[in-house]
C-alpha positions as CSV (number, residue, x, y, z in Angstrom):
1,X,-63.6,15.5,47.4
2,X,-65.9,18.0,47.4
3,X,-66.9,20.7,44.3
4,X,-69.7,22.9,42.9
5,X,-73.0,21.2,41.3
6,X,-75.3,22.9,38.9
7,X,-77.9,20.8,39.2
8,X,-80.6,21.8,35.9
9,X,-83.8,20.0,35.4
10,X,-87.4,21.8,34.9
11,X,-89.1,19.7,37.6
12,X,-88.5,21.3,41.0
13,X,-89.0,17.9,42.4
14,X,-85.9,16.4,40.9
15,X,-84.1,19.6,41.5
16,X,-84.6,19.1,45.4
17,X,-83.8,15.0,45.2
18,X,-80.6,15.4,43.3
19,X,-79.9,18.3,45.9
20,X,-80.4,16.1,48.6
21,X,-78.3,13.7,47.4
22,X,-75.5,15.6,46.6
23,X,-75.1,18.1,49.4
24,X,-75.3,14.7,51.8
25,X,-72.1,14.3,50.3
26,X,-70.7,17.7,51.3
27,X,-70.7,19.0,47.4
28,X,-72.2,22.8,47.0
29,X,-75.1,23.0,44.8
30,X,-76.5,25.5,42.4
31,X,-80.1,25.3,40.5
32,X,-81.4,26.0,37.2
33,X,-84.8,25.1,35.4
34,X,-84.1,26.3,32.3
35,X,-81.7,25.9,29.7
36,X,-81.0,29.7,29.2
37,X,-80.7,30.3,32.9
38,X,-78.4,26.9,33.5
39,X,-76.2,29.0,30.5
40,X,-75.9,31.7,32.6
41,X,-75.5,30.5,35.8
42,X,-72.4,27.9,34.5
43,X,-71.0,31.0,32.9
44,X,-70.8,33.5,36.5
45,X,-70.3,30.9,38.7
46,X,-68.3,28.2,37.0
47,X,-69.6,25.0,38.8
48,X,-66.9,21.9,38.7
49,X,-69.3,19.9,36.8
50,X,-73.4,20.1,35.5
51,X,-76.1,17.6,36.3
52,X,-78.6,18.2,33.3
53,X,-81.8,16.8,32.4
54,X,-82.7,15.9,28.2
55,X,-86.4,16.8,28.6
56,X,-86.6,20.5,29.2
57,X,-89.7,22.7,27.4
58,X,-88.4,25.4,25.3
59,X,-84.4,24.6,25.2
60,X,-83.9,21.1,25.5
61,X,-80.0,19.6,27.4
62,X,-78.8,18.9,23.7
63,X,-79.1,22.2,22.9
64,X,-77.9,23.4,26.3
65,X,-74.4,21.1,26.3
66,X,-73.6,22.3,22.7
67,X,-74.3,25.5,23.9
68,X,-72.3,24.9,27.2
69,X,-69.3,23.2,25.0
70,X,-69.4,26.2,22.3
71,X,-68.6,29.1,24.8
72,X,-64.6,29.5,26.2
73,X,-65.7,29.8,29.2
74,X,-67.9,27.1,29.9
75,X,-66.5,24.3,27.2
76,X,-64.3,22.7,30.2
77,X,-67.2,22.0,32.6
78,X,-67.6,18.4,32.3
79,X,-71.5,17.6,31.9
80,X,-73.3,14.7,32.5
81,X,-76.8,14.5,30.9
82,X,-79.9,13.0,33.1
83,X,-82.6,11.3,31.1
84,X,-85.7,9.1,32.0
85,X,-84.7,7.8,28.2
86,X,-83.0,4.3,28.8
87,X,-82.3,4.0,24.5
88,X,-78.5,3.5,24.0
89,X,-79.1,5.8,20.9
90,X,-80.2,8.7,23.2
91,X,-77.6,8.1,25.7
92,X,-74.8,8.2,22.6
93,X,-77.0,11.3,21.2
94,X,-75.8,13.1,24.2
95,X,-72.1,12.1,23.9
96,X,-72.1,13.2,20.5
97,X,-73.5,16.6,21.6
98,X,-70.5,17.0,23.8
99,X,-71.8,15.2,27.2
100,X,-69.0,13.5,29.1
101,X,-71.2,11.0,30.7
102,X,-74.8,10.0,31.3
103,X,-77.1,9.3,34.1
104,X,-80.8,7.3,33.7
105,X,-83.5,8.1,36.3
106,X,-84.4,7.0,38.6
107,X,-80.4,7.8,39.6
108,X,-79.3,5.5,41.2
109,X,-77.0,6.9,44.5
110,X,-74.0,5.1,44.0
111,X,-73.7,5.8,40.1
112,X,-74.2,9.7,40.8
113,X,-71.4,10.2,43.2
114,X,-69.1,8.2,41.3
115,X,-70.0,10.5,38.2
116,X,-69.8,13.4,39.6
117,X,-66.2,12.4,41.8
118,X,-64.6,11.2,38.7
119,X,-65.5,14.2,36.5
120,X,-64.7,16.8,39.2
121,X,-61.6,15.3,40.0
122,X,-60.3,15.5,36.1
123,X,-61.7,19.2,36.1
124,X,-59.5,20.3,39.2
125,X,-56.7,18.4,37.8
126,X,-57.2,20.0,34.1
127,X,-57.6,23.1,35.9
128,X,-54.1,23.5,37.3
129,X,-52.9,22.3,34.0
130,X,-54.5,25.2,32.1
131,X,-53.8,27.6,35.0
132,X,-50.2,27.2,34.3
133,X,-50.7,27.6,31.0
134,X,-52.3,30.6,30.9
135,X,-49.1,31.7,33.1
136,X,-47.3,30.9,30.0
137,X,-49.8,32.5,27.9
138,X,-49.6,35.8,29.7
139,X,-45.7,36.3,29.7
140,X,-45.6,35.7,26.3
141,X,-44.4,31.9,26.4
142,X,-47.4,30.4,24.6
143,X,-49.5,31.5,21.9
144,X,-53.2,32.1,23.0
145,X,-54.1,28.6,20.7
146,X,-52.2,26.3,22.8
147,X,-55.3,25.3,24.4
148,X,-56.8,23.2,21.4
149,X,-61.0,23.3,21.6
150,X,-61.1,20.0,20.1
151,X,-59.0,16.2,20.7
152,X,-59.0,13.7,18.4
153,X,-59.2,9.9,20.2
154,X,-58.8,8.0,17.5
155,X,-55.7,5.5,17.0
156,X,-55.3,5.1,21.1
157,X,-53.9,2.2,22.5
158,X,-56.3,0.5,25.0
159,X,-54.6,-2.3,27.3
160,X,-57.6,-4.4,28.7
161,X,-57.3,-7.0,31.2
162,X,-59.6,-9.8,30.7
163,X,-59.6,-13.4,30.7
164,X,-62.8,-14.9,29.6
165,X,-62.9,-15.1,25.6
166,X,-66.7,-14.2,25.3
167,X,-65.4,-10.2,26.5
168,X,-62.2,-10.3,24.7
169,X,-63.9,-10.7,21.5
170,X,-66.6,-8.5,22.1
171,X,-64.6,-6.2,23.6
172,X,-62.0,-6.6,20.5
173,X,-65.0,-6.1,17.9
174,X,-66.3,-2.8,19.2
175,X,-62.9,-0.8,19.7
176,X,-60.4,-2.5,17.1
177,X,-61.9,-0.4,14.1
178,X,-61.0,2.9,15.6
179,X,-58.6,1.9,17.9
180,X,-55.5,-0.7,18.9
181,X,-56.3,-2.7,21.5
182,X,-54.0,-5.3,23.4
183,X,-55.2,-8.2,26.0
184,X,-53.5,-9.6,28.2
185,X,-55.3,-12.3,30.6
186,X,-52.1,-12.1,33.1
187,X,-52.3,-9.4,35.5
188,X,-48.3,-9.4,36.4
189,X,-47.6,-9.7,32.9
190,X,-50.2,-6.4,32.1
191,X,-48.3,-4.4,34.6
192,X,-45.5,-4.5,33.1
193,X,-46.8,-3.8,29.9
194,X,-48.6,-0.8,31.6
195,X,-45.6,0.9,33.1
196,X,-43.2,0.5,29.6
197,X,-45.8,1.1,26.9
198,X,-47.4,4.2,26.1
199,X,-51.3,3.1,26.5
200,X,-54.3,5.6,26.7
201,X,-56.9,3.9,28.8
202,X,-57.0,0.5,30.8
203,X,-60.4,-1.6,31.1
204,X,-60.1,-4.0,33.6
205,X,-62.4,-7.0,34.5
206,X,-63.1,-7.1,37.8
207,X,-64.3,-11.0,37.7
208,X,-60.6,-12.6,36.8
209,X,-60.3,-16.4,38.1
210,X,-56.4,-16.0,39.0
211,X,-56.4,-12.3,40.4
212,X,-58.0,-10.0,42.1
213,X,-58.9,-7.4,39.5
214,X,-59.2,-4.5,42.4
215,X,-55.6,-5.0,43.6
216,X,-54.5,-4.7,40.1
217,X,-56.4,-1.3,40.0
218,X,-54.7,-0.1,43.3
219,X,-51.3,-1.2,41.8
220,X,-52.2,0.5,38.6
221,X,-52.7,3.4,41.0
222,X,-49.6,3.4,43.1
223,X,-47.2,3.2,39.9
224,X,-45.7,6.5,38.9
225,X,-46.3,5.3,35.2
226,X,-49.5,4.2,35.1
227,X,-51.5,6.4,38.2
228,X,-52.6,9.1,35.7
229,X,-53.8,6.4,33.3
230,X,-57.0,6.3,33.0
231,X,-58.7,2.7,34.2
232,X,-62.2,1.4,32.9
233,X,-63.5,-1.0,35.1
234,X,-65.8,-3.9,33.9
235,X,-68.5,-5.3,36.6
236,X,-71.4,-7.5,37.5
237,X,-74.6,-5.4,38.3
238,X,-74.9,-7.2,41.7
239,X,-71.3,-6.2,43.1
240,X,-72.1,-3.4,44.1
241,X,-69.7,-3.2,46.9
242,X,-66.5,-4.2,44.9
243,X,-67.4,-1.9,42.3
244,X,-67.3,0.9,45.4
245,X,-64.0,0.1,46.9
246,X,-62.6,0.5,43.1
247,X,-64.4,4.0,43.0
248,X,-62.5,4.6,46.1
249,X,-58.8,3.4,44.9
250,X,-59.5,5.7,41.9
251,X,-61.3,4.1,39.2
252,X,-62.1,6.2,36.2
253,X,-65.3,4.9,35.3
254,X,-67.0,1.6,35.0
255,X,-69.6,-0.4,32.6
256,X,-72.0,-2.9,33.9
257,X,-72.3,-6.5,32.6
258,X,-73.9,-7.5,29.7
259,X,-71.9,-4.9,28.2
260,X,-73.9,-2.7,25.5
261,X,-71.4,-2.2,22.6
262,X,-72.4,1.4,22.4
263,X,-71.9,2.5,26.0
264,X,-68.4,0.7,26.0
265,X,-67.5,3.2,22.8
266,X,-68.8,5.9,24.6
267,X,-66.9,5.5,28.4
268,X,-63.8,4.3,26.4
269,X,-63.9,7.8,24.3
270,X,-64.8,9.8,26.8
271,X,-61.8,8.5,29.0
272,X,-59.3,8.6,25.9
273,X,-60.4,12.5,25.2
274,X,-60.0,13.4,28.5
275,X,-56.5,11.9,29.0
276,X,-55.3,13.4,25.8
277,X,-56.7,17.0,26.4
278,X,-55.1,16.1,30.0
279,X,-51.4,15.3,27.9
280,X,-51.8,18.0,26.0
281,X,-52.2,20.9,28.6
282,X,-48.8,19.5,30.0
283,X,-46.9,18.9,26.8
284,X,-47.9,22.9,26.4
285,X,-46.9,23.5,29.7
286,X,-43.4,21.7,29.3
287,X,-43.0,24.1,25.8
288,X,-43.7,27.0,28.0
289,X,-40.9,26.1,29.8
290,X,-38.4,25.2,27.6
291,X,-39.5,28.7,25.9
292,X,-38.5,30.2,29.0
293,X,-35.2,29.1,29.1
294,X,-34.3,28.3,25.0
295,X,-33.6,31.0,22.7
296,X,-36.1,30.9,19.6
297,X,-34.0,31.8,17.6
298,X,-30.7,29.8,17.9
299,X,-32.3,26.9,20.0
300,X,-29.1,27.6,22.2
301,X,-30.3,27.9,25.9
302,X,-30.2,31.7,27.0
303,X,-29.0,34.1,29.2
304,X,-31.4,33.4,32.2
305,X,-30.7,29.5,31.9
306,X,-27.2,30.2,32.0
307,X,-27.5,32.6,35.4
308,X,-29.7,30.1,36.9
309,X,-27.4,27.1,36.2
310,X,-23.2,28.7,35.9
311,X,-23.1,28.2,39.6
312,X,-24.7,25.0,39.9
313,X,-22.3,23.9,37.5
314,X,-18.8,25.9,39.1
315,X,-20.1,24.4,42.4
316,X,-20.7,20.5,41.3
317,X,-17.1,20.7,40.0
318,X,-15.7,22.2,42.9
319,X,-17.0,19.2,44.3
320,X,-15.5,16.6,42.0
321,X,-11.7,18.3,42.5
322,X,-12.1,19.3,38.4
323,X,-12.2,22.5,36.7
324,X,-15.0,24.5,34.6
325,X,-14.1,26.0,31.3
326,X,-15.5,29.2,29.8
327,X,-16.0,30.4,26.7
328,X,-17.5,33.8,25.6
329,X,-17.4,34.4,21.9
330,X,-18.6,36.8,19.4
331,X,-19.4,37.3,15.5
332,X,-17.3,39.6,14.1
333,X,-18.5,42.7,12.5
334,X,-21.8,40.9,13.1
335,X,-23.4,44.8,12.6
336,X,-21.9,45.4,9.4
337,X,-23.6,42.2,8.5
338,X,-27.3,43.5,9.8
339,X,-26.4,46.8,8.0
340,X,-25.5,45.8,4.5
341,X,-27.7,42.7,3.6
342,X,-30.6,43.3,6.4
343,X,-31.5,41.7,9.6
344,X,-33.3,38.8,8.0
345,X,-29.9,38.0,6.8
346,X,-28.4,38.6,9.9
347,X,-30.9,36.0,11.7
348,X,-29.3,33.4,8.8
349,X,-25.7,33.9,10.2
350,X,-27.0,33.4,13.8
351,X,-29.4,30.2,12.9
352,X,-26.3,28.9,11.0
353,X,-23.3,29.5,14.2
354,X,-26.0,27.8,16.8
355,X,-25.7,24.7,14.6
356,X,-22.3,24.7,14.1
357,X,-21.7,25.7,18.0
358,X,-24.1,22.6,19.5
359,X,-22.5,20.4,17.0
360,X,-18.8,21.2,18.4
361,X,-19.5,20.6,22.1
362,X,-20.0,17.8,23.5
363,X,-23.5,16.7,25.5
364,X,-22.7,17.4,29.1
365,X,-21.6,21.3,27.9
366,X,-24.0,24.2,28.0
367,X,-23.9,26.1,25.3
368,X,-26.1,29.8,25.1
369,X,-27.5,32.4,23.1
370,X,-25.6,35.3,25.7
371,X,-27.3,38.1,23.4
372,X,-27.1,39.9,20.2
373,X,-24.0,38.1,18.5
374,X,-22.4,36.9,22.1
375,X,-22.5,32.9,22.9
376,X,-21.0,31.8,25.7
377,X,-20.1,28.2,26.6
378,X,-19.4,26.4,29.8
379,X,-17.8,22.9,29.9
380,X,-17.9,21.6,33.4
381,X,-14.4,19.3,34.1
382,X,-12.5,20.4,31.5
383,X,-9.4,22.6,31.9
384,X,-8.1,25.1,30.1
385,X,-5.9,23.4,27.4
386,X,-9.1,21.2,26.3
387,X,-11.3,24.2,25.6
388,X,-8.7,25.8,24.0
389,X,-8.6,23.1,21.7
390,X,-12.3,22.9,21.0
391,X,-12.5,26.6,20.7
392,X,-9.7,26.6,18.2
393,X,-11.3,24.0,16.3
394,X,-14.7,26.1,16.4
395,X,-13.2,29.2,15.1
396,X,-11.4,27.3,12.2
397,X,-14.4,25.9,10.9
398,X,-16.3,29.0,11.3
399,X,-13.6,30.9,9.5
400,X,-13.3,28.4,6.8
401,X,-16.6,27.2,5.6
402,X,-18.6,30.5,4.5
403,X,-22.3,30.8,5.6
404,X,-25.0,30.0,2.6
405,X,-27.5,32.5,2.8
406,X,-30.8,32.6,1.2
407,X,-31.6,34.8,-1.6
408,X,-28.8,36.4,-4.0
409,X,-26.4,36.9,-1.5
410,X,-24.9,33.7,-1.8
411,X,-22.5,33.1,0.9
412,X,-20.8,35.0,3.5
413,X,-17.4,34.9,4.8
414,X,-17.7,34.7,8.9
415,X,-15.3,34.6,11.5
416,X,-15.8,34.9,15.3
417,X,-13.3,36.2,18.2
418,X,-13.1,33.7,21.3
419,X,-12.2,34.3,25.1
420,X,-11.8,31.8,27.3
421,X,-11.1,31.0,31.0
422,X,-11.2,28.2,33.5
423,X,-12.2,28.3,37.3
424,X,-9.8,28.1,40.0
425,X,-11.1,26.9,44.0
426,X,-12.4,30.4,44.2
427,X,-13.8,31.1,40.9
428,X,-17.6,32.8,41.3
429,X,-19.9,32.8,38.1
430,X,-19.6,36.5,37.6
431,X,-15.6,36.5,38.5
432,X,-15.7,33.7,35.2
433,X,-17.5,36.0,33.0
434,X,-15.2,38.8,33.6
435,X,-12.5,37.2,33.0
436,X,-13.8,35.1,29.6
437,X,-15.0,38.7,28.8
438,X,-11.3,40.1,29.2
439,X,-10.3,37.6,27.0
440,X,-12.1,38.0,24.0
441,X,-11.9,42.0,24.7
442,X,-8.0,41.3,23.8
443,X,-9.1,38.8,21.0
444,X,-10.6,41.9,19.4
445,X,-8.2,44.1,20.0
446,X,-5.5,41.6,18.1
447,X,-7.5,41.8,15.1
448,X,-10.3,39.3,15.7
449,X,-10.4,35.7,14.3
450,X,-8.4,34.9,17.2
451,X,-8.6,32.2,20.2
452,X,-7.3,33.9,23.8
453,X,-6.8,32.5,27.1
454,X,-7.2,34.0,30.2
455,X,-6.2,32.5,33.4
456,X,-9.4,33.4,36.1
């Protein structure tokens, strides 16, 4: 995986080695000596991820990350601070300033490209995810605050993997008072935990007597449940080469043993904020979509859902030897309604018929906001006798439970006009709508209140 490095650090020398490094890897990199200029550059060229050093003259990388992580544009470059400083306080100092990880120097080779993977790899991935919402954003489906600035990781559930007591209890100690934390020292038995419970990161020892903790990684990884969670890997400082080939299945991050209580906080954090920001561009995402397709007001699906999906549903029928059902129905007099007591009135009497409308059909029947006062719905194997029935029982208890309104006006006495008409071998979507239309044209014309049938 390649990306775009901005490397910033005020001795040239370390400049060039960390460029050597990285672009030995195939990654682009950009330069900076200065905290202003590393501001600038990050803000026209928008590198995947920042390499930058605590110890600058002037404007040190504390001052340069918040800076970095206050901006819009620049808050989502991941940014791992380089220090010669090897105190846990200055490493967490870092964190607290908005780093996402930390690197000591001399780096070491192995620990930078397995930063800079990792983080670049959640970046691209958080990337799409905001892309699409912006989408949303632009055609009016989000608001412009969907994209929280801030994610709180407390109260996550961390699932850790681990079967020597020493670590459990440490490990229980140092997360338990923010967080919930479930061990399990059986790595079949964690699996299944993983893919039916709802955790936020796995740690995972890679030293287990009875399993092989790196094939429980790659399972982790090949599970459609678990291959976006997050996985924490603990290690001993000499395997180097087993801590790689987890960096290759896809390992988040990793801690070294003895594991310092502080830098377990940190990674665990880190990995819990980044997995929540990650849920939350999608949940925003999925409300886009629903947005597209639901009518705010009513909750009903609307009129493009129904286009999209009327001859899905006509054709799945078709296939099953049974008939659709139609119904197109309308509020009567709806306008004298907006005209006399106002539309905020009017938006009661809508709210109030889309409950009572999803609460008379049944699950498998899609029911819409058509527009205005028009609802349609369409009951797939059901003929036209049934949603006769159903339609009748609709307009009855429209008709004889009034509508409470808010304000002085009490309640209102409602009634709707209903057409209906069922599918024949034939039948198209806009053939179905015709006809239901027909219908409820003659509905009206008999007075309204009224249930008609129309054969399609």
């Amino acid at each position: 995986m390649s990306g775009r490095v901005l490397v910033v650090d005020d001795v040239p020398t370390n400049v060039k080695l960390l460029e050597a490094k990285l672009e030995a890897e195939y990654f682009e990199v950009i330069s900076a000596f200065n905290g202003p200029d590393a501001i600038k550059l990050a803000t026209a060229h928008n590198p995947d991820i920042i390499l930058l050093d605590v110890m600058m003259p002037g404007m040190n990388g504390y001052e340069v990350c918040q800076a970095l992580k206050s901006q819009p544009e620049t808050r989502h470059i991941p940014v791992v601070m380089v220090t010669a400083l090897d105190q846990q306080s200055e490493k967490v100092r870092g964190l607290e300033a908005g780093a996402d990880d930390f690197l000591t120097k001399p780096v070491d080779d192995l620990a930078l490209v397995a930063r800079v993977r990792s983080l670049i790899r959640l970046k691209m991935m958080n990337d799409e995810l905001r892309m699409r919402c912006a989408t949303s954003q632009e055609i009016g489906l989000l608001s412009d605050s969907a994209d929280t600035d801030f994610v709180e990781t407390e109260g996550a559930r961390v699932l850790v993997i681990e079967d020597k007591d020493f670590y459990i209890q440490k490990i229980k100690d140092t997360l338990s008072p923010r967080h919930t934390v479930i061990v399990q020292d059986d790595a079949d038995e964690a699996l299944m935990q993983a893919r039916s419970d709802d955790f936020d990161v796995i740690i995972i020892s890679l030293s287990l007597k009875k399993f092989d903790g790196l094939r429980v990684c790659s399972q982790m990884r090949s599970i459609e449940t678990t291959r976006s969670l997050p996985i924490l890997i603990l290690v001993e400082e000499e395997d180097k080469n087993r801590l790689a080939r987890g960096l290759e299945i896809g390992v988040n991050d990793y801690l070294l043993r003895p594991v310092d209580r502080n830098e377990l906080i940190a990674r665990t954090e880190t990995q819990i904020r980044w997995k929540r920001y990650a849920d939350q561009l999608r949940q925003d995402f999925q409300d886009g979509l629903e947005l597209a397709v639901t009518d705010q007001l009513t909750g009903l699906y609307n009129r493009r859902y129904l286009a999209t999906h009327l001859d899905k549903l006509i054709e799945k029928s078709y296939e099953k030897g049974r008939p659709v059902s139609l119904l197109i129905m309308d509020i009567d007099h709806f306008k004298n309604i907006n005209d006399t007591y106002g539309h905020d009135v009017g938006d009661e009497v809508l709210q109030e018929f889309g409950r009572r409308l999803a609460s008379n059909i049944r699950g498998i029947d899609l029911g819409c906001r058509y527009g205005g006062e028009e609802f349609v719905v369409v009951m797939p194997d059901t003929d036209i006798s049934f949603a006769y029935m159903v339609a009748e029982r609709l307009r009855q208890e429209v008709a004889d439970q009034p509508f409470r309104v808010k304000g002085s006006h009490g309640e209102l006495e409602v009634t709707i006009s209903i057409g209906i008409t069922a599918s024949d071998q034939n039948a198209r979507s806009e053939d179905m709508l015709k006809s239901a239309d027909q219908a409820l044209y003659q509905a009206k014309n008999e007075g309204r209140n009224k249930v008609v049938a129309n054969a399609a």
